[in-house]
C-alpha positions as CSV (number, residue, x, y, z in Angstrom):
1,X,0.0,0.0,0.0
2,X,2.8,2.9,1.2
3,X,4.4,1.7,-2.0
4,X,1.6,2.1,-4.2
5,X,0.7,5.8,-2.5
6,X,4.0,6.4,-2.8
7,X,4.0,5.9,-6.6
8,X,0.7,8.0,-7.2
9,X,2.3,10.3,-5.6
10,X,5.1,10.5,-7.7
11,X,3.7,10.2,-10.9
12,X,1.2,13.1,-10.1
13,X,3.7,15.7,-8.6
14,X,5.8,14.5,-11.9
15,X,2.3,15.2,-14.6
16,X,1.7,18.3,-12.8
17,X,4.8,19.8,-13.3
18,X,5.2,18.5,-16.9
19,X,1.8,19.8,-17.7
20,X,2.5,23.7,-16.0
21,X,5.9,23.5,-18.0
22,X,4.3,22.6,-20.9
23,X,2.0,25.3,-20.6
24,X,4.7,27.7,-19.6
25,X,6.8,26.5,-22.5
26,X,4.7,26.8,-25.3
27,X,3.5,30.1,-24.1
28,X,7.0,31.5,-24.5
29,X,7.9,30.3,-27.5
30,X,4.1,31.4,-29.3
31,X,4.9,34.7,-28.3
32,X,8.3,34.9,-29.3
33,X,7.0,33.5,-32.7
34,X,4.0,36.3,-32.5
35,X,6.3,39.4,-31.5
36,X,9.1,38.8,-33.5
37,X,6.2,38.1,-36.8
38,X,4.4,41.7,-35.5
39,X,8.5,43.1,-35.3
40,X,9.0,41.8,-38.4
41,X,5.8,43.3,-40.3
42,X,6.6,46.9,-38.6
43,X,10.4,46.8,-40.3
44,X,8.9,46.0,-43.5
45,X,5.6,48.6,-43.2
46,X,9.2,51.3,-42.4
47,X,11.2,49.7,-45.6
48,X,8.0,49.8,-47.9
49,X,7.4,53.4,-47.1
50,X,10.9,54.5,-47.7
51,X,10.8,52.5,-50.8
52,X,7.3,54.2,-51.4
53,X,9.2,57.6,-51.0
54,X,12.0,57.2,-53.0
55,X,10.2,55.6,-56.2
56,X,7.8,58.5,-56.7
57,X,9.9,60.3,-59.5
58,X,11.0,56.7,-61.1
59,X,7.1,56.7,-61.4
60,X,5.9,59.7,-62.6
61,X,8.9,59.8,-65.3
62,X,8.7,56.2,-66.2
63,X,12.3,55.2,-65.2
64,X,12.4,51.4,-64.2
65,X,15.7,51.4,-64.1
66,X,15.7,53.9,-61.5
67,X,13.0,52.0,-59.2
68,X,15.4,49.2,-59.8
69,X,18.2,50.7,-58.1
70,X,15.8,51.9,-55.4
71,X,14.4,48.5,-54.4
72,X,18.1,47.2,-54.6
73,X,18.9,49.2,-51.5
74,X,16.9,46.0,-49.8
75,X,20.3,43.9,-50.6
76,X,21.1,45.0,-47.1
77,X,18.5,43.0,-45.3
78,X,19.6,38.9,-46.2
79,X,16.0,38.3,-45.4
80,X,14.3,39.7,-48.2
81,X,13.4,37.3,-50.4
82,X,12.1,40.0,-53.0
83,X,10.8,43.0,-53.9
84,X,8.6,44.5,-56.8
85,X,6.6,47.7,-57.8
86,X,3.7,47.6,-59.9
87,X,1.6,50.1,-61.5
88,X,-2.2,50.5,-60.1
89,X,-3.2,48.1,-63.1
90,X,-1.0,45.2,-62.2
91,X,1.8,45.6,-64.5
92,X,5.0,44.6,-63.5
93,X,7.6,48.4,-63.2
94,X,10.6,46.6,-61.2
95,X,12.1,44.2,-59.7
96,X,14.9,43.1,-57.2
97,X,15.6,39.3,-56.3
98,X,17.6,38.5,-53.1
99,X,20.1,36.2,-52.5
100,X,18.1,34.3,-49.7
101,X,16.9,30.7,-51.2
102,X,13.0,31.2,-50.0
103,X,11.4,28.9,-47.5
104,X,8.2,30.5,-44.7
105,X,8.3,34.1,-45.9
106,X,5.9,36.8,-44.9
107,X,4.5,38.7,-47.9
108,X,3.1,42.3,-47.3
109,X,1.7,44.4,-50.4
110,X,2.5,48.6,-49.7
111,X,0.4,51.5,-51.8
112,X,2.6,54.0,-53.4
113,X,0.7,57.3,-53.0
114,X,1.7,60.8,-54.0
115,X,-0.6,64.0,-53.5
116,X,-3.7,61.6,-53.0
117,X,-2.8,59.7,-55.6
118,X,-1.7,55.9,-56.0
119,X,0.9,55.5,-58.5
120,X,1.3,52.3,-58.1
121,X,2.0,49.0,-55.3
122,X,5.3,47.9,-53.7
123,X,5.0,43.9,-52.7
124,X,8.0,42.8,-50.3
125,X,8.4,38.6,-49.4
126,X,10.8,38.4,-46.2
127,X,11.9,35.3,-45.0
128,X,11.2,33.8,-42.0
129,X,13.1,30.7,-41.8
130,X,15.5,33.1,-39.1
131,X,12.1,33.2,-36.9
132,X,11.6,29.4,-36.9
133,X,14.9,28.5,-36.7
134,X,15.1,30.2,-33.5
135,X,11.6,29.3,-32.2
136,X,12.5,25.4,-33.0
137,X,16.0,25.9,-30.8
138,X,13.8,28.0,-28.0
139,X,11.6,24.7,-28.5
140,X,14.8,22.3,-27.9
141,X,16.1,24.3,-24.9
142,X,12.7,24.0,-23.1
143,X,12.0,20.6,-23.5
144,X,15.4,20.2,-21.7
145,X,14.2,22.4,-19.0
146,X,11.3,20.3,-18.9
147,X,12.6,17.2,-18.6
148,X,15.1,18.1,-16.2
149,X,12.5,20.0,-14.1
150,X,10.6,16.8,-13.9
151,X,13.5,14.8,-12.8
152,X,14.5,17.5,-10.0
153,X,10.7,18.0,-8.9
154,X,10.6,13.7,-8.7
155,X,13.1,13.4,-6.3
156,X,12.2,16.3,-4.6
157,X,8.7,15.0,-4.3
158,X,10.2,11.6,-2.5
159,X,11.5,13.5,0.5
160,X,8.1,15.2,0.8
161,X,6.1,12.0,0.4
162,X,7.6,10.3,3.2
163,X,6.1,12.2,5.7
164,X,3.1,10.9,4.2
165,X,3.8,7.7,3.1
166,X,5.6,6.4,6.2
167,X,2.6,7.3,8.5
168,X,-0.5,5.8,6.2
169,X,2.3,2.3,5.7
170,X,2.6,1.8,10.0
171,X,-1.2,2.1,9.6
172,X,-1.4,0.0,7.1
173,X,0.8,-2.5,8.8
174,X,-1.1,-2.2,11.9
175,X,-4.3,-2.7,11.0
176,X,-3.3,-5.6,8.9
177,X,-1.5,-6.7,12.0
178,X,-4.6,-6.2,14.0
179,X,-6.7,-8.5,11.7
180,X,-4.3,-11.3,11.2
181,X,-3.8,-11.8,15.0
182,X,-6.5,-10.1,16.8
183,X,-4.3,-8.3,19.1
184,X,-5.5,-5.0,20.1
185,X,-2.9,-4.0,21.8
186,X,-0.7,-2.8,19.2
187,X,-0.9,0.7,18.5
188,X,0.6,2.8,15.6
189,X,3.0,5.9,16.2
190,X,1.6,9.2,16.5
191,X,3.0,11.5,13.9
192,X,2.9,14.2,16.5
193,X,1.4,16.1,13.5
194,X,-1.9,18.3,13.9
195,X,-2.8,17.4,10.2
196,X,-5.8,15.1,9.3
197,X,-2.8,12.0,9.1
198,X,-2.3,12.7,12.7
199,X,-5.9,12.6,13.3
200,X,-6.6,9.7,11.5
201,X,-3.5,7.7,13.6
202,X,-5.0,9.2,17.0
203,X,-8.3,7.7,15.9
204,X,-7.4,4.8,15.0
205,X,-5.6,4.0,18.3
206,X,-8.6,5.3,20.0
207,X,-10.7,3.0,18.6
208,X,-7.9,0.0,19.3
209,X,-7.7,1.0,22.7
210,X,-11.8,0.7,23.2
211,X,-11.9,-2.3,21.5
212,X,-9.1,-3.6,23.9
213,X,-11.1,-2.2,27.0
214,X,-14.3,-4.4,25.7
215,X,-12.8,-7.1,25.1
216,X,-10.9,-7.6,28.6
217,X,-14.5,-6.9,30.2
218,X,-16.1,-9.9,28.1
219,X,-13.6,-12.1,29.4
């Protein structure tokens, strides 16, 4: 039985501190994935609207070339996947490839406006293999925490249980005891707690100890 107590006890401190690391865990690393994506859109809203600013007279004068060397200013940023303007009807104006192979990207499409008027649409694709690759090692380094916090809060949990094990195994013992030879003498230690373990020792000697009191007046 103290074994077997012992055990649940265990395995439960053991699932409840898995589970509020696990919930812990992938809290963190959601909104690390969530703030860096919002960080990542503000950079490229900043980036589009320099872009934005700087392509106005390519547009107006019909200069591709121009808006070519403008969006090639993104070489700076590895991330960017690529860049291109378009005119309001679609058509293609320029274009800048980046050197990063692709992969998750975040595409964000950025008016270009001039005295109320749209000249035409920037589109930006920025990589986000950076993000994941750092939210999968995040990932990695708190499922060691986790698994170590288990181990530490299992052997931790022993020392705690044996003020609670020990005292429900003498009862155990003693009331087995009790059964097997009908002696109602014995009684269990007290664990000179005031807890409802203490109680239930105190009560059960109690009840030995009238038991023992009747049965010496029957004979």
């Amino acid at each position: 039985m103290a074994t077997t107590i012992k055990a649940k006890l265990t395995w439960t401190s053991a699932l409840i501190t898995l589970i509020a690391l696990l919930v812990a865990g992938s809290a963190f690393v959601g909104y690390y994935v969530y703030s860096y994506r919002a960080s990542i859109a503000r950079n490229l809203i900043v980036q589009a609207n320099t872009i934005a600013l700087n392509a106005v007279p390519a547009l107006r004068f019909d200069d591709p070339e121009s808006a070519g060397e403008t969006l090639s200013a993104l070489s700076a940023d590895r991330n960017i996947i690529s860049a291109a303007i378009f005119r309001p009807g679609g058509e293609p104006f320029a274009s800048y490839t980046g050197t990063h192979p692709g992969g998750p990207r975040l595409d964000m499409d950025h008016p270009i406006v001039s005295e109320g008027e749209q000249l035409g649409t920037i589109h930006l694709a920025y990589s986000l293999d950076e993000l994941y690759g750092d939210a999968t090692r995040y990932a990695m380094i708190a499922a060691v925490v986790l698994l170590l916090s288990v181990i530490v809060a299992m052997f931790a949990a022993r020392g705690i249980q044996r003020s609670i094990t020990r005292p429900v195994a003498r009862l155990a013992d003693a009331a087995a005891k009790v059964s097997r030879e009908q002696d109602y003498s014995i009684r269990v230690e007290p664990t000179g707690a005031d807890d409802e373990l203490g109680l239930l020792v105190n009560t059960f000697n109690e009840m030995l100890a009238r038991i023992q009191v009747r049965e010496s007046q029957v004979e």
